[in-house]
N, C-alpha and C positions, 0 to 999 in steps of 0.2 A: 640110499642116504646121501652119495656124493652128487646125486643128479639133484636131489632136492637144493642140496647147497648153492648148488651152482644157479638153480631158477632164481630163488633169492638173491643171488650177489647180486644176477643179471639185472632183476627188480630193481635193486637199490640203486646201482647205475642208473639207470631209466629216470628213475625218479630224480635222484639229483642233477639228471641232464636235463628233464625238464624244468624243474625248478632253476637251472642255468637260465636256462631260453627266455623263462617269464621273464626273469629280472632285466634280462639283457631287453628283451620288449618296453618292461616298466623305464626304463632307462632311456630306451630312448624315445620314446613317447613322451617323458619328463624334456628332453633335450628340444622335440622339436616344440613344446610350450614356451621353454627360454627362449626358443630362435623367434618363435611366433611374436614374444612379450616383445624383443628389443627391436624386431620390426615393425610395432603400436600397431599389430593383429588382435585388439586383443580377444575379439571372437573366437578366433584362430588359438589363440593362448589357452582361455578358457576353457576350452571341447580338449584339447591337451594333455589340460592337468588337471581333467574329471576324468578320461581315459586311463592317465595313470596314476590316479590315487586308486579307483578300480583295480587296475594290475597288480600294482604293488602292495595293496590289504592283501593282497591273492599267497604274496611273499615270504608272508608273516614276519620275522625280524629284519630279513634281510631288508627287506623294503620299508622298513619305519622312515629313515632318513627322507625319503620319499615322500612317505605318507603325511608326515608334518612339514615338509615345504610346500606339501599342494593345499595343504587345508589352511597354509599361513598364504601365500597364493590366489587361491580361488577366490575368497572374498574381497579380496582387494581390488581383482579384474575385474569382479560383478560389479563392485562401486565406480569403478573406471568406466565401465561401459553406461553408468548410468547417468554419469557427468558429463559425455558424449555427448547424450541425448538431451542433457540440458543446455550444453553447447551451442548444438543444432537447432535450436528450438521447438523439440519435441516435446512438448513440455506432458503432456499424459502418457506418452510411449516414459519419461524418465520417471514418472514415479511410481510405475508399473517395475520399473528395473531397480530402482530405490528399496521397493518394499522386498524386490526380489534378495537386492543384495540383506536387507537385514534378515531375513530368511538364513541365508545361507555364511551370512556371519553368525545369528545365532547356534545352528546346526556344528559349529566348528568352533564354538569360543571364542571368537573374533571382536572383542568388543567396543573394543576402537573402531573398525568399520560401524556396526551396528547403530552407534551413538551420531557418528558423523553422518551416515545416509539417513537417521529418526530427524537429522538437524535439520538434513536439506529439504526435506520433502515441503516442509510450508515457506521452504523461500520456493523453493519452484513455482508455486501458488501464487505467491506473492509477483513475481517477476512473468507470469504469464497474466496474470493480474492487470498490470503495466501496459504489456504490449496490446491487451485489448482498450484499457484506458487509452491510449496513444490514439488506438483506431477507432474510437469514440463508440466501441460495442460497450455502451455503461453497465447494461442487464448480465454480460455474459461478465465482466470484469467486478462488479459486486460477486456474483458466485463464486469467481476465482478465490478474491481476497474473503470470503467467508470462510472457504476452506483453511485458510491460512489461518486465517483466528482462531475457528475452532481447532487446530493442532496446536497454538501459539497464542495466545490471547494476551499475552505482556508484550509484544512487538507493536510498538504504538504507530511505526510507520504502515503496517498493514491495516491496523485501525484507520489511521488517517485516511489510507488511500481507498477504504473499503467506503468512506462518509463520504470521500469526490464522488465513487462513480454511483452510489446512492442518491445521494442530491443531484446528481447530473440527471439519474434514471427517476428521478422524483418522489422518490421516497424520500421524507424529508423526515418525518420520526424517527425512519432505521437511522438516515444520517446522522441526526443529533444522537440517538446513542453511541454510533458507530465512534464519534468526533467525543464524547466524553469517555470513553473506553481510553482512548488514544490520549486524551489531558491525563488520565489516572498514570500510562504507563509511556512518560518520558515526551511528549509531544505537547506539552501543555500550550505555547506561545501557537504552534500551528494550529491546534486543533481552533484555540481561540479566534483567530483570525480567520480561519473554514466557514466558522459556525456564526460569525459576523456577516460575510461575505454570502452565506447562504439567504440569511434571513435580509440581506436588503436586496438581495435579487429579487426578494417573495414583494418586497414593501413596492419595490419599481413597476414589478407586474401589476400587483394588485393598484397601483396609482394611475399605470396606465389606461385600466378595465375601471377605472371612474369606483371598485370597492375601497373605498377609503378609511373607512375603521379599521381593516386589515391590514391596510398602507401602513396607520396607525402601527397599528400592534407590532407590523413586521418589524418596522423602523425604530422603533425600542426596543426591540428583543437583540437586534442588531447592536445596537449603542451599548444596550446592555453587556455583551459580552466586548465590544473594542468601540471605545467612545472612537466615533467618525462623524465628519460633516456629512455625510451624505446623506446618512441616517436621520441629520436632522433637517436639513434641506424635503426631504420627502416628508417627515411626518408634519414638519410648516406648511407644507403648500396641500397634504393631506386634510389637515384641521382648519386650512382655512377653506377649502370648499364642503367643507360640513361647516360652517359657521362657528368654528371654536376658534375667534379672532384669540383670545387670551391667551390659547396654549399655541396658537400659530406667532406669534411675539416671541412667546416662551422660547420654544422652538427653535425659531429663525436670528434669535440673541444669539444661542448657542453654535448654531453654523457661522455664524463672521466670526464669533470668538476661536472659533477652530481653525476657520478659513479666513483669516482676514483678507486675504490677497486672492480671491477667487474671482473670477472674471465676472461673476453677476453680484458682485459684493454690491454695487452701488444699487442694482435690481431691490434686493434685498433692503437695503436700508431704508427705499423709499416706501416697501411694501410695511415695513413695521412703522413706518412716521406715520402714512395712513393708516393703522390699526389704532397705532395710540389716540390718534388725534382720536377717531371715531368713539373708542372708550373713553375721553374726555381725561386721557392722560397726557395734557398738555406739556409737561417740562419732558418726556418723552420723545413725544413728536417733534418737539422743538431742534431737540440735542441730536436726531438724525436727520432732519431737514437742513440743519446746520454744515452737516458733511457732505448734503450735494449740491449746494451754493455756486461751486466752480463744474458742475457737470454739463455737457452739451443737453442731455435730451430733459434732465429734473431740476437743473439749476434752478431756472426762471419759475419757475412752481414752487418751488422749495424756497425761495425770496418770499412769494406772495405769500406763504404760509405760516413765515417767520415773523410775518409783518400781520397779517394775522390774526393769530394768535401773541403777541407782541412779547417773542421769544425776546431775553435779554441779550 
């Protein structure tokens, strides 16, 4: 009976010397994570204080204290390490470590990490977005900023910026959605100036290529969204080689009126005093022949025509 006794103390010894040893392990396995954390190891940190959350569960009370610093911990170095990578410009390596960290803040209650790396992942999107924008990959940087929308679809600057590299890549439909997406949610002045700026790129090209009902079209749709002379500079000298002297007047009224001080103002004035006069809208022709009287190259034309037609 006293031999039995004695196997048993001896057991019990045993065991609470191992149970010594783990803790003193878990301990300092926890120690070398702090050393790791405050030297911004935080790889180092992380493998640490997954090692001795491991130990220290092993502990059972002894090691709580432990076991709820690593799991308040752990997901905060996953988020750290994932800001890293968006530091660096890793930008798919970081939303690999993003979704990691919400993983592993889920997994521990962490829900302040969780929320913050759900926030970050579509600016990542957005800002590798950017840096392809910058490098003029339009194709690769519309997919970036897609992603961003579809996690984000009220961020009206990834809207916007998803309409440039569309319209850049030529997609011009996605872009006007993209750019009314982006008016709905907080961007309305840029988008409107985008989608202005879009459509008289379209009206310049298509003027150039001699399609002129498109010039047309483009150049109002333009105006339509941010009255500009430009707009109407193009759709004037578009209607006038289609033969629409009336809405080319119309038109080219409305560019001096915008532009009065523009370098081809005087261009301009002679080309509507010849319109009107042709339409037999004499007091017209008259009242802009009148304003190139003192000009070197329409002056002396613009005399003979005043006289006339015997402008008063």
């Amino acid at each position: 009976m006293k031999k039995i006794i004695l196997i048993a103390l001896s057991l019990a010894i045993s065991a609470v010397s191992l149970s010594a040893q783990d803790m003193a392990a878990a301990t300092e396995t926890y120690n070398n994570g702090a050393t790791a954390l405050n030297m911004g190891d935080n790889e180092g940190a992380l493998q640490y204080f997954r090692d001795a959350l491991t130990m220290a569960e092993a502990c059972g009370e002894e090691g709580a204290d432990i076991v709820n610093n690593c799991k308040t911990y752990i997901p905060a170095i996953a988020l750290s390490i994932a800001k890293e990578q968006i530091k660096s410009g890793n930008y798919d390596n970081a939303v690999a470590k993003l979704q990691e960290a919400i993983q592993i803040a889920n997994d521990y209650q962490s829900e302040d990490v969780a929320i913050e790396a759900s926030d970050l992942i579509p600016q990542v999107y957005l800002q590798k977005g950017n840096d392809l924008l910058q490098a003029k990959d339009f194709a690769g940087a519309a997919e970036s900023y897609k992603k961003s929308v579809e996690i984000d679809s009220t961020n009206g600057m990834a809207c916007l910026r998803l309409g440039q590299a569309l319209s850049s890549a030529g997609d011009i439909n996605g872009a006007v959605d993209a750019y009314n997406m982006a008016m709905r949610h907080g961007q309305q002045q840029n988008a409107v100036k985008q989608l202005s700026n879009t459509f008289i790129k379209l009206a310049a090209s298509a003027l150039k290529t001699k399609n002129y009902d498109n010039a047309v079209q483009y150049a109002l749709k333009s105006f339509e969204y941010n009255e500009n002379a430009t707009a109407m500079q193009v759709a004037g000298q578009a209607s006038l080689q289609l033969g629409k002297n009336s809405d080319a007047i119309d038109y080219f009224e409305k560019y001096v009126a915008l532009s009065p001080n523009a370098r081809n103002v005087n261009d301009i004035y002679y080309s509507i005093a010849v319109l009107a006069q042709q339409a037999g809208d004499n007091a017209k022709a008259c009242g802009y022949y009148q304003k190139l009287t003192s000009h070197p190259t329409y002056g002396a034309t613009a005399k003979q025509q005043i006289t006339a037609l015997k402008c008063n």
